[in-house]
TORKOL-4160 file (C-alpha; in steps of 0.2 Angstrom, whole numbers, padded with zeros to 4 digits, m for minus):
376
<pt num="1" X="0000" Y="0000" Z="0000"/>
<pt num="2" X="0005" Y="0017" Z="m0006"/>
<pt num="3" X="0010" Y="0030" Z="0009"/>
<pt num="4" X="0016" Y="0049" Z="0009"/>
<pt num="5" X="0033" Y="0046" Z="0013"/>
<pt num="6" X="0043" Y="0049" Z="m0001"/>
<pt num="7" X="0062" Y="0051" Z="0000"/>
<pt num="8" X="0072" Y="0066" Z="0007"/>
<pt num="9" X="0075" Y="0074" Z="m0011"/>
<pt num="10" X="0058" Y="0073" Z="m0016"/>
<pt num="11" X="0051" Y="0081" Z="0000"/>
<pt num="12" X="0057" Y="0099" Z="m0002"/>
<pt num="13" X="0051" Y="0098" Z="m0021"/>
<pt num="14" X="0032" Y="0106" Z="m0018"/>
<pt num="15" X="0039" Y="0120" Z="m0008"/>
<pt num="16" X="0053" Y="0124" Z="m0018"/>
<pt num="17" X="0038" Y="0125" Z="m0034"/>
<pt num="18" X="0027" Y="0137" Z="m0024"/>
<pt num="19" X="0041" Y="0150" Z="m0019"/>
<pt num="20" X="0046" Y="0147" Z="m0039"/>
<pt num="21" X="0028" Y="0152" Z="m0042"/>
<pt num="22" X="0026" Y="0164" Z="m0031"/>
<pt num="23" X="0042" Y="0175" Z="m0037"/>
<pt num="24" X="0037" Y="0174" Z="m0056"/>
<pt num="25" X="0018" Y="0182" Z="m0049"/>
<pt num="26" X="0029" Y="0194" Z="m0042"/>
<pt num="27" X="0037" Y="0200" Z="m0058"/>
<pt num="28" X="0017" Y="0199" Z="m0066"/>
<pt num="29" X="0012" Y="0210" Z="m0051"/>
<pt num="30" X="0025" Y="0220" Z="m0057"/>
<pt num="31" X="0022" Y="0225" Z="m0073"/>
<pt num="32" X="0004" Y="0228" Z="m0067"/>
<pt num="33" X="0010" Y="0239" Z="m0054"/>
<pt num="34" X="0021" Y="0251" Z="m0063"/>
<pt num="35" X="0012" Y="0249" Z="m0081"/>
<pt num="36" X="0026" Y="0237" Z="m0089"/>
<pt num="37" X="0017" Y="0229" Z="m0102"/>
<pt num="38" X="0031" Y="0219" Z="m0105"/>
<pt num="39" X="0028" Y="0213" Z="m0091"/>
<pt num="40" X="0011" Y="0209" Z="m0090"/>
<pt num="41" X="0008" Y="0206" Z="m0107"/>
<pt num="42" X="0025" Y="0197" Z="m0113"/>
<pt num="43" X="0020" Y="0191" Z="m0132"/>
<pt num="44" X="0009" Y="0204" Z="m0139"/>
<pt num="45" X="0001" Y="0191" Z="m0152"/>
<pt num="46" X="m0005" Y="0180" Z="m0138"/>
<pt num="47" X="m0017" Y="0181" Z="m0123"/>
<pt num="48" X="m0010" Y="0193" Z="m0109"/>
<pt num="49" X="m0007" Y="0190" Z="m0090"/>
<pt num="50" X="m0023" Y="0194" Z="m0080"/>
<pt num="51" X="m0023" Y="0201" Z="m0063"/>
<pt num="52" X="m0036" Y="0186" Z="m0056"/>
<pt num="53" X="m0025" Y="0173" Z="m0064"/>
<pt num="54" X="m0012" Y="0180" Z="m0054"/>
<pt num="55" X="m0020" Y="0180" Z="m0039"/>
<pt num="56" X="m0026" Y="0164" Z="m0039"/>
<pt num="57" X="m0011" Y="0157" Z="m0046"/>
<pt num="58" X="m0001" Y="0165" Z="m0031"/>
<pt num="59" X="m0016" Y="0158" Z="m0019"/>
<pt num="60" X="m0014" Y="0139" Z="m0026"/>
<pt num="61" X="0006" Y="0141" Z="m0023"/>
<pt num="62" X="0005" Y="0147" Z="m0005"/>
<pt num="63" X="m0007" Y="0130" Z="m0003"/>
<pt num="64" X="0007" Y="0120" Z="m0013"/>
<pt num="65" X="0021" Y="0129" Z="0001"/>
<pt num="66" X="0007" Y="0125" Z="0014"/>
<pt num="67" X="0006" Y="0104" Z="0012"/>
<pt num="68" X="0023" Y="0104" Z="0007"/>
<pt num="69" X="0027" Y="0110" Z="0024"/>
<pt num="70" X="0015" Y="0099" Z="0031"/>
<pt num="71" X="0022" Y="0084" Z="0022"/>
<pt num="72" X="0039" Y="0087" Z="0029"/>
<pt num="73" X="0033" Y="0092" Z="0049"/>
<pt num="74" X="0016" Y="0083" Z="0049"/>
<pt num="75" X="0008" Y="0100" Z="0055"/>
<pt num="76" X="m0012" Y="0098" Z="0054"/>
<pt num="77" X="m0013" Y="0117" Z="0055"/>
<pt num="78" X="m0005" Y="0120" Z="0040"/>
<pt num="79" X="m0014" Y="0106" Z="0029"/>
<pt num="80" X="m0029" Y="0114" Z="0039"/>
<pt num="81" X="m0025" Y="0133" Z="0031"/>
<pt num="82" X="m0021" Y="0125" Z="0014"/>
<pt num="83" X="m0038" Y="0117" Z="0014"/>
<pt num="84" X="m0046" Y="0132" Z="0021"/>
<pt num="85" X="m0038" Y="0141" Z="0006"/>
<pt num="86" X="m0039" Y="0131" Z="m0008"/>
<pt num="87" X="m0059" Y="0128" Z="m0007"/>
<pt num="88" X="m0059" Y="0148" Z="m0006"/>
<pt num="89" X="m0048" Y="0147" Z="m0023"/>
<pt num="90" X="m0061" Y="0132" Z="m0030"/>
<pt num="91" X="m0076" Y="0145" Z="m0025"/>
<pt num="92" X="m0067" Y="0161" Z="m0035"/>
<pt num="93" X="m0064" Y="0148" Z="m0051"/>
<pt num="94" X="m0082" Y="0143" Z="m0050"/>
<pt num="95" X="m0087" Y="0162" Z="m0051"/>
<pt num="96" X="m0076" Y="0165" Z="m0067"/>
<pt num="97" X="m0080" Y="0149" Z="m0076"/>
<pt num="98" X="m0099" Y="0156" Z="m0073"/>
<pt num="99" X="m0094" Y="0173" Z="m0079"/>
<pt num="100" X="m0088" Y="0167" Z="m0094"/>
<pt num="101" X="m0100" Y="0154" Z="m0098"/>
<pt num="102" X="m0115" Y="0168" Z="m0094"/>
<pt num="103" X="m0107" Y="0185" Z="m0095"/>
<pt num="104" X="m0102" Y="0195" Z="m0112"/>
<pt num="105" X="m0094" Y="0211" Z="m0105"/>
<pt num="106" X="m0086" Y="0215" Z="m0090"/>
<pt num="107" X="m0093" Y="0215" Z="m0072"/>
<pt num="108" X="m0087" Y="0225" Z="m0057"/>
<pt num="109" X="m0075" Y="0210" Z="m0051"/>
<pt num="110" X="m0067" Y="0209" Z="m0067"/>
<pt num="111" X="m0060" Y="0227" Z="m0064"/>
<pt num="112" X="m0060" Y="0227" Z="m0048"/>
<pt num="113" X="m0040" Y="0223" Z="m0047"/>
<pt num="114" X="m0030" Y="0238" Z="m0059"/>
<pt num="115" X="m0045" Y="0245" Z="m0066"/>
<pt num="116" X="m0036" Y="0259" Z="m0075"/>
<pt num="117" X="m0025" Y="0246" Z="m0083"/>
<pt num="118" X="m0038" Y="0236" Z="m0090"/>
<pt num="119" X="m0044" Y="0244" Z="m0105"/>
<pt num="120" X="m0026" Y="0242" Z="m0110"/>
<pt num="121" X="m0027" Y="0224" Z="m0113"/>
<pt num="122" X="m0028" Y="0220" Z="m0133"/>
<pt num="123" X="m0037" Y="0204" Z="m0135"/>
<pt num="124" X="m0049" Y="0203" Z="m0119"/>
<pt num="125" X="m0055" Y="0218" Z="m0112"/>
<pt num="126" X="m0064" Y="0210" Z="m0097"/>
<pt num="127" X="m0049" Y="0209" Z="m0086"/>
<pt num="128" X="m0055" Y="0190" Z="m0081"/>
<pt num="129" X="m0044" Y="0173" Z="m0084"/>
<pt num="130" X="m0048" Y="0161" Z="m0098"/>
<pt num="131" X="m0062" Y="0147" Z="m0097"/>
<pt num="132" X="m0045" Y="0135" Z="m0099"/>
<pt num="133" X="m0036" Y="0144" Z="m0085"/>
<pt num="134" X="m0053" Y="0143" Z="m0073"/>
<pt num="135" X="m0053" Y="0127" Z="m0077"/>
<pt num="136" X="m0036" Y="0121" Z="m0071"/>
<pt num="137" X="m0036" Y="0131" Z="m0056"/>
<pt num="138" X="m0050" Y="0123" Z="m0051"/>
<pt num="139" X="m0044" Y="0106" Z="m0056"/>
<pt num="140" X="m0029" Y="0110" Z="m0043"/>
<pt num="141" X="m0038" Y="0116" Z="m0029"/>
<pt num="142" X="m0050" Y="0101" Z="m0029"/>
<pt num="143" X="m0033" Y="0092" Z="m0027"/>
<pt num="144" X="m0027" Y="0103" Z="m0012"/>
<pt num="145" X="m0046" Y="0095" Z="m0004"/>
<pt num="146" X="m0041" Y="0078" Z="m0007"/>
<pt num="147" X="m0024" Y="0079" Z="0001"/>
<pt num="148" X="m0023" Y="0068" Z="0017"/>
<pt num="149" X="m0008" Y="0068" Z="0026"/>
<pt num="150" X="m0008" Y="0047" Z="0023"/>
<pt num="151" X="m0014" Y="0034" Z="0013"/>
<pt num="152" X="m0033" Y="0040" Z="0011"/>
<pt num="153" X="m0039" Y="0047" Z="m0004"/>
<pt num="154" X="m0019" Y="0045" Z="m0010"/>
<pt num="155" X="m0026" Y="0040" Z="m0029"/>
<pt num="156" X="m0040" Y="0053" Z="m0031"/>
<pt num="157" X="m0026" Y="0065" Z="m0027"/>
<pt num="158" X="m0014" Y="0058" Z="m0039"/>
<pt num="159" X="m0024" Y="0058" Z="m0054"/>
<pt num="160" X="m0032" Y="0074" Z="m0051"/>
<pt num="161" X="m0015" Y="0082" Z="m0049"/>
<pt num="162" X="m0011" Y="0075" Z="m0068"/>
<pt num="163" X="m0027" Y="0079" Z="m0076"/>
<pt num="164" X="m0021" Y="0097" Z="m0070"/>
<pt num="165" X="m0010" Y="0098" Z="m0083"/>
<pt num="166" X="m0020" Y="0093" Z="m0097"/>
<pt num="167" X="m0024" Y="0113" Z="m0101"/>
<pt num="168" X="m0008" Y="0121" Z="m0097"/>
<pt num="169" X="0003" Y="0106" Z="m0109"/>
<pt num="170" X="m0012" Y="0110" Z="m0123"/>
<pt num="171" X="m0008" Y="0128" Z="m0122"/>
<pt num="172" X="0009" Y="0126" Z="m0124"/>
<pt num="173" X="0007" Y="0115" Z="m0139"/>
<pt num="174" X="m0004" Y="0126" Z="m0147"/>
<pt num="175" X="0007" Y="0141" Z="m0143"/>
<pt num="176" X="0023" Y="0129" Z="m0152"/>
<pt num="177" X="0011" Y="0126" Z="m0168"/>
<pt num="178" X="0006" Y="0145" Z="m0169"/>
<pt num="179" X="0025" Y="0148" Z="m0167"/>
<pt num="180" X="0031" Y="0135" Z="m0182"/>
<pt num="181" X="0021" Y="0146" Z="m0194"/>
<pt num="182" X="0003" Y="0137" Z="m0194"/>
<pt num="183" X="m0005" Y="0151" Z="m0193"/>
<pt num="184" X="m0021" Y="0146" Z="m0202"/>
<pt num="185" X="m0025" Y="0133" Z="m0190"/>
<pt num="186" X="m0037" Y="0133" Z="m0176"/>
<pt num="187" X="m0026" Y="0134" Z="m0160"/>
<pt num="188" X="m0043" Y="0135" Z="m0147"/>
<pt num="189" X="m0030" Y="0134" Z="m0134"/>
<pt num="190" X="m0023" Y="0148" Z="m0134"/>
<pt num="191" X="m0035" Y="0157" Z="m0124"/>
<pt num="192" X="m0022" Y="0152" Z="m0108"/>
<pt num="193" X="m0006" Y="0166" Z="m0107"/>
<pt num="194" X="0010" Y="0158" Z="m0110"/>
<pt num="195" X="0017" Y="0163" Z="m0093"/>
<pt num="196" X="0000" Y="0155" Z="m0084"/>
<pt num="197" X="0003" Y="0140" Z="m0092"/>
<pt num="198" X="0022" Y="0139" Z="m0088"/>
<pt num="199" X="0019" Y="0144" Z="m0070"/>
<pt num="200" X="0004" Y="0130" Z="m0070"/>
<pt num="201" X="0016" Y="0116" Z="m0078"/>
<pt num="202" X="0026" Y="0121" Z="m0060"/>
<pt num="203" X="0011" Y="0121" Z="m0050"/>
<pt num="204" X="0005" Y="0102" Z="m0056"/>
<pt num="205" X="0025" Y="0098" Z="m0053"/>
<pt num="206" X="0023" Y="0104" Z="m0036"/>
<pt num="207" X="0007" Y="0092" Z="m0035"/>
<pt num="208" X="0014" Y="0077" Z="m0043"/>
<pt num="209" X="0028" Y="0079" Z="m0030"/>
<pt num="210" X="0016" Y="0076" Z="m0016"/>
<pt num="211" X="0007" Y="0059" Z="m0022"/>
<pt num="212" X="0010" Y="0045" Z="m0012"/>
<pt num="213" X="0025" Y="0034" Z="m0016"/>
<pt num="214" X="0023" Y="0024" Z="m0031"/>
<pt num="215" X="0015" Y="0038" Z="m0041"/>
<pt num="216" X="0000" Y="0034" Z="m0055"/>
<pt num="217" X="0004" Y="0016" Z="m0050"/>
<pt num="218" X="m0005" Y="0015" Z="m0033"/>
<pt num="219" X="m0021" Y="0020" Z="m0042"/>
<pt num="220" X="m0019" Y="0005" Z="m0056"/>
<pt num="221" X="m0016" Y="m0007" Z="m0038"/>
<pt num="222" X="m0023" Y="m0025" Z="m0043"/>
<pt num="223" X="m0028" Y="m0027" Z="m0022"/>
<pt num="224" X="m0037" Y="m0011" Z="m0023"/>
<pt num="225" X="m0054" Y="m0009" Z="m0029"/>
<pt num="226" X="m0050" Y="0009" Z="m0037"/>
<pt num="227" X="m0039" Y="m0001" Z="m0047"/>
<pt num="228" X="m0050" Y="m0013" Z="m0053"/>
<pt num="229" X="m0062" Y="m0001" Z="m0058"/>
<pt num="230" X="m0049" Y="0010" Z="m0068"/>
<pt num="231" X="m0043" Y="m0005" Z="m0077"/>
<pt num="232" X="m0062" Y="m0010" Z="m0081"/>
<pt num="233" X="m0066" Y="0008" Z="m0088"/>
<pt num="234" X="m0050" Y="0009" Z="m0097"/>
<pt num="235" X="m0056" Y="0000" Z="m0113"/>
<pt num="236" X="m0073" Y="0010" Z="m0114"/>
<pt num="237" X="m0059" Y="0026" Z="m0116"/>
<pt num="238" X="m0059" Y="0022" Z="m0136"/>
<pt num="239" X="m0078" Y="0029" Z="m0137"/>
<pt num="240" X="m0071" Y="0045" Z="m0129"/>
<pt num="241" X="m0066" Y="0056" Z="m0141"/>
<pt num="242" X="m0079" Y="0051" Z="m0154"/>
<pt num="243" X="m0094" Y="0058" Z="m0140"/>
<pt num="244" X="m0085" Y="0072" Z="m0132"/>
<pt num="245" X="m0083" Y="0077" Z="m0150"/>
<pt num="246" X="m0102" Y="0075" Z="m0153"/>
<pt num="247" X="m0108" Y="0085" Z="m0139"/>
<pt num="248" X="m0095" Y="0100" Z="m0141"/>
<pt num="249" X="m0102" Y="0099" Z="m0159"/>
<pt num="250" X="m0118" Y="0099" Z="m0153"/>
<pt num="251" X="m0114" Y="0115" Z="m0141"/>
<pt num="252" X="m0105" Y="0126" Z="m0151"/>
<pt num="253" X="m0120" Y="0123" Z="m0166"/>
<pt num="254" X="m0134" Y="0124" Z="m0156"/>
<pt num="255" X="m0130" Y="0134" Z="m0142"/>
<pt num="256" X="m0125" Y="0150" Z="m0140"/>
<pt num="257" X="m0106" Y="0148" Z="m0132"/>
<pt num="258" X="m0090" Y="0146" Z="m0138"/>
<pt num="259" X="m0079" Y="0133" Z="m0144"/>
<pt num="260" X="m0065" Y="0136" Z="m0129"/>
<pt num="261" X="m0080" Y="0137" Z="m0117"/>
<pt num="262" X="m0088" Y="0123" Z="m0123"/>
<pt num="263" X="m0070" Y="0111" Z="m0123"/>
<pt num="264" X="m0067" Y="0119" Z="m0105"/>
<pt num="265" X="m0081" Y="0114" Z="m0094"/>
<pt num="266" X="m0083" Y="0095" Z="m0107"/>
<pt num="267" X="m0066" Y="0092" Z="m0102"/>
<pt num="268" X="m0066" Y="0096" Z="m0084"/>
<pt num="269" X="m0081" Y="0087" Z="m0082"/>
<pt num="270" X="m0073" Y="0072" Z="m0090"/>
<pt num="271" X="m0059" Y="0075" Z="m0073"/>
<pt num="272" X="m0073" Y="0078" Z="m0062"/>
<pt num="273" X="m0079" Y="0062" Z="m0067"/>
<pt num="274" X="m0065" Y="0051" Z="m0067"/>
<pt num="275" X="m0060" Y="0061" Z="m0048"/>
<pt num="276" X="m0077" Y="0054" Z="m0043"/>
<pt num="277" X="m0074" Y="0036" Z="m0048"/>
<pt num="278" X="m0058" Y="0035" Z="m0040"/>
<pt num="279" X="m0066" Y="0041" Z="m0022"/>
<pt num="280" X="m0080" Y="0029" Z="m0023"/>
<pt num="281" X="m0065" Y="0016" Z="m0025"/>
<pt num="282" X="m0056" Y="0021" Z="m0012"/>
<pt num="283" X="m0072" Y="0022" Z="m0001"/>
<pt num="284" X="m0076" Y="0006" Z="m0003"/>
<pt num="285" X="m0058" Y="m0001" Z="m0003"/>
<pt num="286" X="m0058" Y="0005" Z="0015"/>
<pt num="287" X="m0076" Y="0000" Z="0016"/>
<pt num="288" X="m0069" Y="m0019" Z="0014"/>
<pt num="289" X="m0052" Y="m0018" Z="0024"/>
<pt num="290" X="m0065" Y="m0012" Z="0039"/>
<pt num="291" X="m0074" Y="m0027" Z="0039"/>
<pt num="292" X="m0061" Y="m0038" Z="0036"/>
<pt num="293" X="m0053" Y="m0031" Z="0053"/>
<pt num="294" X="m0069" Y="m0033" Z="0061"/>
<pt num="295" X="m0069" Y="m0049" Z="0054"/>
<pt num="296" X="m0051" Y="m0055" Z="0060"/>
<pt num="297" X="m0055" Y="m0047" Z="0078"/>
<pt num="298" X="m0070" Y="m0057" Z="0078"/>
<pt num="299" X="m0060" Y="m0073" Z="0073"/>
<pt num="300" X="m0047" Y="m0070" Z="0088"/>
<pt num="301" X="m0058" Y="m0067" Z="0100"/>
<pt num="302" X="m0067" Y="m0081" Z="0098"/>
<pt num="303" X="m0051" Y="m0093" Z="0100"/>
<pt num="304" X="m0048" Y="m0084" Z="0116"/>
<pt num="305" X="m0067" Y="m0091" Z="0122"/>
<pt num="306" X="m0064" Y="m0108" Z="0114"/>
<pt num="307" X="m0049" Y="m0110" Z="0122"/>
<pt num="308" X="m0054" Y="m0104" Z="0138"/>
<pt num="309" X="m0070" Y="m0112" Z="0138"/>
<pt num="310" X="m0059" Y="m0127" Z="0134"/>
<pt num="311" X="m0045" Y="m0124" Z="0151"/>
<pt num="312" X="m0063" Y="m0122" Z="0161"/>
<pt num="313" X="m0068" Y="m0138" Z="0155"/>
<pt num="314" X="m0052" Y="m0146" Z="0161"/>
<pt num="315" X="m0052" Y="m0140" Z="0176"/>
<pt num="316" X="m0069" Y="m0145" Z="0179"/>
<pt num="317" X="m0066" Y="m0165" Z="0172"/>
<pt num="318" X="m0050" Y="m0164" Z="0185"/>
<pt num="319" X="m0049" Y="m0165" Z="0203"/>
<pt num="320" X="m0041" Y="m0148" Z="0210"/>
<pt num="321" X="m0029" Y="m0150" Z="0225"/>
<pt num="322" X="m0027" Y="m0136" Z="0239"/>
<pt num="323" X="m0015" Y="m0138" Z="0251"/>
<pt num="324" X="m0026" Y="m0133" Z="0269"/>
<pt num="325" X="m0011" Y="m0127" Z="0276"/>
<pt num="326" X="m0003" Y="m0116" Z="0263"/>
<pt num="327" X="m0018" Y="m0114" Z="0254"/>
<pt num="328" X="m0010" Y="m0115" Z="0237"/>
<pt num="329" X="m0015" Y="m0126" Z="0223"/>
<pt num="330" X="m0005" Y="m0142" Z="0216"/>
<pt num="331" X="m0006" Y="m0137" Z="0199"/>
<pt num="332" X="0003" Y="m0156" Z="0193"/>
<pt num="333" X="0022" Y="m0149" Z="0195"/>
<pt num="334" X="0023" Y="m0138" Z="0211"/>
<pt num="335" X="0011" Y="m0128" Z="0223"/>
<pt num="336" X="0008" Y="m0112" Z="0219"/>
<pt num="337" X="m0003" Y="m0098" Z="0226"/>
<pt num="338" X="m0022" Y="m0097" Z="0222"/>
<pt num="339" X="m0019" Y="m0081" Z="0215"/>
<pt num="340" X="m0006" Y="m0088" Z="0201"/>
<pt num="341" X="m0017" Y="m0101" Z="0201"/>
<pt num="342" X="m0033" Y="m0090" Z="0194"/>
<pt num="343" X="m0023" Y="m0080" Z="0183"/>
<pt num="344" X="m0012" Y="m0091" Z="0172"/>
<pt num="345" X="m0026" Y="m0106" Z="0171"/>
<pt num="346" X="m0043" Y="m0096" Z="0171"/>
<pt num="347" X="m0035" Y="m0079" Z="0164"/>
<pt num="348" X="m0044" Y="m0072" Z="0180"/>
<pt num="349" X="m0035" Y="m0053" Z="0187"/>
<pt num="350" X="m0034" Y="m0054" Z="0205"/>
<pt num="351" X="m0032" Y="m0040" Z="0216"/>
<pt num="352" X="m0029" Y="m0041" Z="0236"/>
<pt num="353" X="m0040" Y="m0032" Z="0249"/>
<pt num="354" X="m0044" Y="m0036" Z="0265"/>
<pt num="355" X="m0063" Y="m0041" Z="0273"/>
<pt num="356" X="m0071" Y="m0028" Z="0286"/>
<pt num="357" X="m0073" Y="m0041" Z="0300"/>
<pt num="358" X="m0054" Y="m0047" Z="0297"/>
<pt num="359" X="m0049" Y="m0028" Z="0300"/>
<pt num="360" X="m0058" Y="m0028" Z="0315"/>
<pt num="361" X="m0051" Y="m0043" Z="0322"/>
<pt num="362" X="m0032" Y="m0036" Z="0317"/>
<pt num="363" X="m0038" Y="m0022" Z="0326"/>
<pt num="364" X="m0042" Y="m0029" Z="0342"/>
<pt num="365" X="m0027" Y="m0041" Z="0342"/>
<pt num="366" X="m0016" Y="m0024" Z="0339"/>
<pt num="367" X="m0026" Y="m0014" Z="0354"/>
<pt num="368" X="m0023" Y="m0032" Z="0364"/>
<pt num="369" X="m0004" Y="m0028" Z="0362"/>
<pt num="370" X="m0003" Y="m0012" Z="0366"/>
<pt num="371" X="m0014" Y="m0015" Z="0384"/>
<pt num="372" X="m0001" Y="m0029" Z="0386"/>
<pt num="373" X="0013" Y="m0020" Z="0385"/>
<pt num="374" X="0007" Y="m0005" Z="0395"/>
<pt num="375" X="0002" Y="m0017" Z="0409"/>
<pt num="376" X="0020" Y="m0024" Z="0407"/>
């Protein structure tokens, strides 16, 4: 069985990813700061750096420093704070995936971080990250939820942390195709800045780093249920691409959003999904190793009451021998006390104590002394 407790090189990994993270915010924050649009808007041709993505970048890093540290000194308050944060981040990603999904121009919150610097933005004017980048972010704070500082939920964790990268290396790839000189073709990924989905390749690093030893393999376990179950689904996988093509068809035709929007949320619904088969494995694997403890309990005690049951049915068959003198108990090799007696042959705890009416009686022999004495 898998368990977080992965080698001294790999432990520093997470933290060392969110500081990384953190600092190239900073020089983001920067250029927002003093008006650099170099900046804040490195490739002019390409989607720029929006304040929001920032901050929640920036939040998702301080969680990854968070359970790093947490993985290292097995501080709850720390795991705790980085749970406390990251559904606060999940909550914010929810907002703009909705805002893009249902809102054309800007709102309030899109502006509310450099409103003056906004309207300098050349291809988005709402100020508000990508349906691709909403996505991810969320995709990576549901994974700062299902961190556990042990075993439990270790393979939800795991696969969620690498299906968090599924946008950021798409971007990427589209950015390299745009940059070969394919310029005709239809890169929908590259809604996500460049420097986001750099930064997010660092982020799902610092994730990765955290799964349990034994990485993707703990999930694909044969003992474990969640294994079985992802090795069942796999060969259903081939129909995949065929529907999720259908119904992003089907969306961009009919309905009234997007192609990125649409690709987004199918996408991370197809993570949510496969993060939701892999808990109900994990449930019920520890639904099953409950009962088989309860059932090996049960098992032992009930060889303990057969074999005491079976000592008190020897001992009732045989004729027990007290010496009236000693009174100990001939137990066919020596005399030894009642007491020992009771406890090594019936398993019965004895304690001493002493009877009222004896106590009196050493009373009154101690009081007889002492009047003898004093007559003496």
């Amino acid at each position: 069985m898998a368990s977080y407790s992965p080698g001294k090189w790999q432990t520093p990994i997470p933290v060392h990813a969110g500081v990384l993270l953190i600092i190239g915010l900073g020089v983001g924050l920067y250029g927002w700061i003093f008006d650099l649009n170099f900046a804040r808007h490195p490739i002019p041709s390409l989607a720029p750096v929006h304040p929001w993505s920032m901050v929640l970048l920036a939040g998702l890093g301080l969680c990854l420093v968070f359970l790093g540290k947490c993985r290292a000194t097995g501080s709850r308050w720390r795991w705790r704070t980085a749970q406390t944060l990251g559904a606060a981040l999940g909550f914010i990603s929810v907002y703009f995936l909705g805002e893009n999904a249902l809102c054309r121009g800007a709102t309030w919150v899109d502006s509310l971080l450099f409103p003056e610097n906004i309207a300098a933005i050349v291809h988005d004017s709402t100020g508000r990250p990508s349906p691709e980048a909403c996505a991810t972010f969320l995709v990576f704070a549901v994974s700062v939820l299902l961190f556990r500082p042990n075993e439990e939920r270790a393979g939800a964790f795991t696969v969620a942390s690498i299906l968090g990268l599924f946008f950021p290396i798409l971007a990427l790839s589209g950015f390299l195709i745009y940059s070969a000189g394919f310029n005709g073709m239809d890169t929908a990924f590259l809604g996500m800045s460049l420097p986001v989905a750099a930064l997010c390749i660092v982020l799902g690093s610092g994730f990765v780093a955290l799964s349990p030893r034994g990485g993707l393999g703990y999930v694909f376990d044969p003992n474990r249920f969640a294994g079985a179950i992802v090795r069942r689904l796999l060969p259903m996988a081939a129909g995949g691409p065929v529907l999720l093509g259908s119904i992003v068809y089907y969306v961009i035709v009919r309905g009234n959003w997007n192609g990125r929007l649409a690709v987004a949320l199918l996408v991370l619904l197809t993570i949510v999904l496969i993060v939701l088969v892999l808990l109900i494995g994990d449930l019920v694997q520890r639904q099953q190793e409950a009962e088989r403890r309860a059932a090996e309990a049960r098992e032992q005690l009930l060889e303990k009451l057969r074999a005491s049951h079976a000592r008190i049915e020897s001992l009732q068959r045989s004729v027990l021998v007290i010496c009236a003198w000693t009174k100990t108990v001939w137990n066919g090799e020596r005399w030894i006390p009642v007491e020992e007696f009771l406890s090594e042959h019936l398993d019965i705890p004895v304690s001493h104590g002493i009877s009222e009416e004896a106590f009196r009686r050493q009373l009154q022999t101690i009081g007889a002394g002492k009047a003898s004495l004093n007559q003496a």
